[in-house]
N, C-alpha and C positions, 0 to 999 in steps of 0.2 A: 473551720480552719483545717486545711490540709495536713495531711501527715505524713513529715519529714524520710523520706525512703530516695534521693537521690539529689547530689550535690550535684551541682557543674561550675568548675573553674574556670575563668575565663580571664587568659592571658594576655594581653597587645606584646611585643613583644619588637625591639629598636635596640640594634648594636648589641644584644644581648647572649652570642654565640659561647660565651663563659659562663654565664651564669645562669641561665634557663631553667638548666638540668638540676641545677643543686634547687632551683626552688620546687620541679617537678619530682624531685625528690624528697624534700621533706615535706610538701603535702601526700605524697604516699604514706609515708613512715605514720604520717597524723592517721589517716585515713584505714590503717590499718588495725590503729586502737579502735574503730568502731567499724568492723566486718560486718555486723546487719546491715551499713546502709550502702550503697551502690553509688559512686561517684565517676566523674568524666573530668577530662581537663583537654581544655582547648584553648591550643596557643597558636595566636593570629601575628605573622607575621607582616607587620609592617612598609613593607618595600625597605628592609633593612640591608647596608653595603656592605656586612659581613656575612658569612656561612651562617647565620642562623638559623636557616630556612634546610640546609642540607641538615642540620643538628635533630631539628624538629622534624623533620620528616624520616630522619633515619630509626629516632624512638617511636614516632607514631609508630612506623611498618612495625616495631616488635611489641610493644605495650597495647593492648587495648582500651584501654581507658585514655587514652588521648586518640585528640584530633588537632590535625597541624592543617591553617589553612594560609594560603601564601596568597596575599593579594600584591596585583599588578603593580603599584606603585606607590609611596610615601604617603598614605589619606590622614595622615592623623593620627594621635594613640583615641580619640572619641570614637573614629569609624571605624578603629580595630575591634573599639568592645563591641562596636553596634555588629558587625560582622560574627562577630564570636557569640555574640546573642542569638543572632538568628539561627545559629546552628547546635545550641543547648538544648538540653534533653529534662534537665533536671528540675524539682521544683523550690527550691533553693539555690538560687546562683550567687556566687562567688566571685567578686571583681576583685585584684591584685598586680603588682608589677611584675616585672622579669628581672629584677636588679639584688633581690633578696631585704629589699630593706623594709619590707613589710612581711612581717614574720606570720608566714603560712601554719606552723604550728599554734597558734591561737584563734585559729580560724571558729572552733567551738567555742569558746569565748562570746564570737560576734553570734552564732546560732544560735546559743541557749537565750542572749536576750533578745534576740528572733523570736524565741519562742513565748515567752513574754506577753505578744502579741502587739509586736511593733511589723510595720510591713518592710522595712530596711533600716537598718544596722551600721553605721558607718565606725570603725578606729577612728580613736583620737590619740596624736603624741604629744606626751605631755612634755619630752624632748626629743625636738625634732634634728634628724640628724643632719638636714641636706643644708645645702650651701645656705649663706647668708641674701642672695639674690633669689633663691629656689623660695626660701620663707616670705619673702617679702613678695613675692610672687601671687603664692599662695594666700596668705595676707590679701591681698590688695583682690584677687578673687572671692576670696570669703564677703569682704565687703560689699565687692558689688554682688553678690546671687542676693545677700541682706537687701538691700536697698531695692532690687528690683524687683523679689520677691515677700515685701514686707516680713525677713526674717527677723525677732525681734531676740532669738536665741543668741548666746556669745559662743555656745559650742561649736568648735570647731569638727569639720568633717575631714575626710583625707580619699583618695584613690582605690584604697582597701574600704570593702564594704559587701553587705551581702544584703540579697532585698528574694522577697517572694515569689515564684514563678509569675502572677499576675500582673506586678509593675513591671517584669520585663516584657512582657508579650504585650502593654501599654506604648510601652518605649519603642519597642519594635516598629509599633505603627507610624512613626517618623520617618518616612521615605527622601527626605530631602539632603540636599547637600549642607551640611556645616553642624553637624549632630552636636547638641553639649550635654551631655549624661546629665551634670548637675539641675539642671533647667529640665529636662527631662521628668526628673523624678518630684522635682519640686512640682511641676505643673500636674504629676499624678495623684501623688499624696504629701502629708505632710506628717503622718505618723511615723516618724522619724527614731531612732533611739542612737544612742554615743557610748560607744565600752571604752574604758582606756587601755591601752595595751603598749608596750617598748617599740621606741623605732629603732634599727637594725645602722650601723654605716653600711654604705654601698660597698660590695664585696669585688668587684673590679667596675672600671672603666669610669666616665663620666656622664651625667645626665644628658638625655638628648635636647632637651629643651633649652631654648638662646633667649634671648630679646624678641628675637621677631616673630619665634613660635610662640611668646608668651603674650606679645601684642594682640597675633592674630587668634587667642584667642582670647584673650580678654574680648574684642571685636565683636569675635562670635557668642558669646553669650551676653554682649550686651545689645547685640542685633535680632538675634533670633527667636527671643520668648517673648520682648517686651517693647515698648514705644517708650518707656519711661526715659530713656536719655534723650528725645525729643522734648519732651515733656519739659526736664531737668533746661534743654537749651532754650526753652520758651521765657524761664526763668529766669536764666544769665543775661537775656535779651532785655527783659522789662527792669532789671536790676540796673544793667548799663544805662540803661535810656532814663533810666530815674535821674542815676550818679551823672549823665551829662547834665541834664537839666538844669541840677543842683550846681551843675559847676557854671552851666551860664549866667543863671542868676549870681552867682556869687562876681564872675568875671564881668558880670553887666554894673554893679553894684560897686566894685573895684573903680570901673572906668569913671564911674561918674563921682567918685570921691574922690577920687585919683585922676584928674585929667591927663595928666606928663607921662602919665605909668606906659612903659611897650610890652606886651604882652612877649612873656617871654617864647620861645622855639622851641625849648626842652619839654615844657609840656603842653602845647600842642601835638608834637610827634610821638609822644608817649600814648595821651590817646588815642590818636589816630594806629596806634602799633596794638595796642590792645584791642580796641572794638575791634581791629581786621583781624588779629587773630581770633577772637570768636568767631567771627562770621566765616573764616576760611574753615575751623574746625569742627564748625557746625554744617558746614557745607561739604565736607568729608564726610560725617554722618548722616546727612540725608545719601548723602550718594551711593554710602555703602550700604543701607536699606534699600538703595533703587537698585546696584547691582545683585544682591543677593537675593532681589525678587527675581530679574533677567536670569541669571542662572536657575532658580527651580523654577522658574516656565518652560526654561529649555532641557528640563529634564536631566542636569549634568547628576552623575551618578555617585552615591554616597561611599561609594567602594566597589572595586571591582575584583574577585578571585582570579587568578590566575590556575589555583590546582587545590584541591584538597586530597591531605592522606592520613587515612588512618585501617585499623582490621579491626575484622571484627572478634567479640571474645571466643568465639569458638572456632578458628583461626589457628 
């Protein structure tokens, strides 16, 4: 096992032109109770509609220990990390927000049971501070990475986390479009570990993430590691097809005890509104499996830079 001589911090970083700096501040301040070991922080700018990107770039040019990298346009907070991976130095990396509510000063916390000899570290909050939509979000994510990746753990993970230089240069190999970290690392390893540590309230502004960021990506991780929600719709199909069955025979069975009876209209149209809705919404997911083949055949790109800046420490 390798020995611990350089961190890298690795930022995505959306609407965050306030608060950046106080987090790239107190992982200094951390970083500075341990002077032996040699740390980086690179904070990827997201195609954010604020100054962010001038904030980050005007400390890169004077700090050396950051790198500010500004990509072309809004890919994601997933293809910011994968972006900000590809440009890590460290054999320790550090994943974290830009919002302050994952408290960088315990970041040694998530290292020491790194060292342990777990290969990634994820915080847990045991109170979470984000919205009630944000929880339920995340929630409803945890679940499904469980179910697709036969997690049988109830631990929960979070955004804050640190894993060993060799899971990320794993990760890294993921050249396509729709990156999901969590899928990611599941598909690398499973030597997993959980510290519990305080969650922070956000220090200004509001979460980037809406309904339809949270959609697409639910989407994306339940499109891009696994078959299993085809799988799962194989089920819902023979499930249905049972319960009509069951319901003809009963409806056959009705008629012939029943000769007068008229089959009511209420639920015939019921059925008929249900099976179509599976069959429309299983037809939404084959599609979005066939579109997301079409885009990486056609090589659409996981991220694009526009500029990176940073100096160097002898500068």
């Amino acid at each position: 096992m390798n020995k611990l001589n350089k961190i890298s911090f690795v930022i995505p970083c959306y609407r965050s032109e306030k608060t950046v700096l106080i987090v790239v501040d107190e992982i200094e301040r951390t970083m500075a109770q341990r002077r032996e070991l040699d740390y980086e922080i690179v904070l990827v700018n997201d195609g954010s509609p604020d100054n962010v990107w001038q904030v980050i770039k005007k400390r890169a040019e004077e700090d050396g220990h950051i790198m500010g990298i500004n990509l072309a346009k809004n890919f994601g907070q997933h293809a910011a990390l994968m972006a900000g991976y590809n440009h890590c130095t460290g054999n320790v990396i550090v994943s974290l927000d830009d919002d302050g509510q994952t408290p960088a000063d315990k970041v040694f916390l998530l290292i020491d049971e790194l060292e342990k000899g777990y290969d990634v570290v994820y915080a847990s909050y045991p109170e979470n501070r984000q919205n009630a939509f944000r929880r339920w979000g995340s929630n409803f994510a945890k679940k499904m990475s469980d179910y697709m990746f036969d997690i049988k753990d109830d631990r929960k993970g979070s955004s804050y986390f640190v894993a060993r230089e060799f899971v990320i240069r794993e990760i890294i190999r993921y050249n396509h479009s729709y990156p999901y970290i969590s899928g990611l690392i599941l598909r690398t390893t499973r030597n997993i570990g959980v510290v519990s540590i305080p969650h922070r309230e956000r220090i200004a502004g509001k979460s980037g993430y809406n309904l339809k960021s949270l959609i697409s990506l639910w989407l994306n991780g339940f499109t891009a590691f696994s078959v299993k929600p085809l799988e799962l719709g194989t089920f819902v199909g023979v499930g249905m097809a049972m319960l009509g069955f069951v319901y003809a025979i009963y409806t056959i069975i009705r008629r012939l005890c029943t000769p007068t009876v008229v089959e009511g209209w209420s639920s015939l149209i019921s059925i008929t509104l249900i099976v179509g809705g599976i069959i429309m919404v299983m037809l939404g997911l084959i599609g979005e499996y066939i579109g997301r083949i079409y885009i990486c055949i056609n090589n659409s790109p996981q991220y694009v830079i526009r500029e990176v800046s940073s100096r160097t420490k002898n500068d």
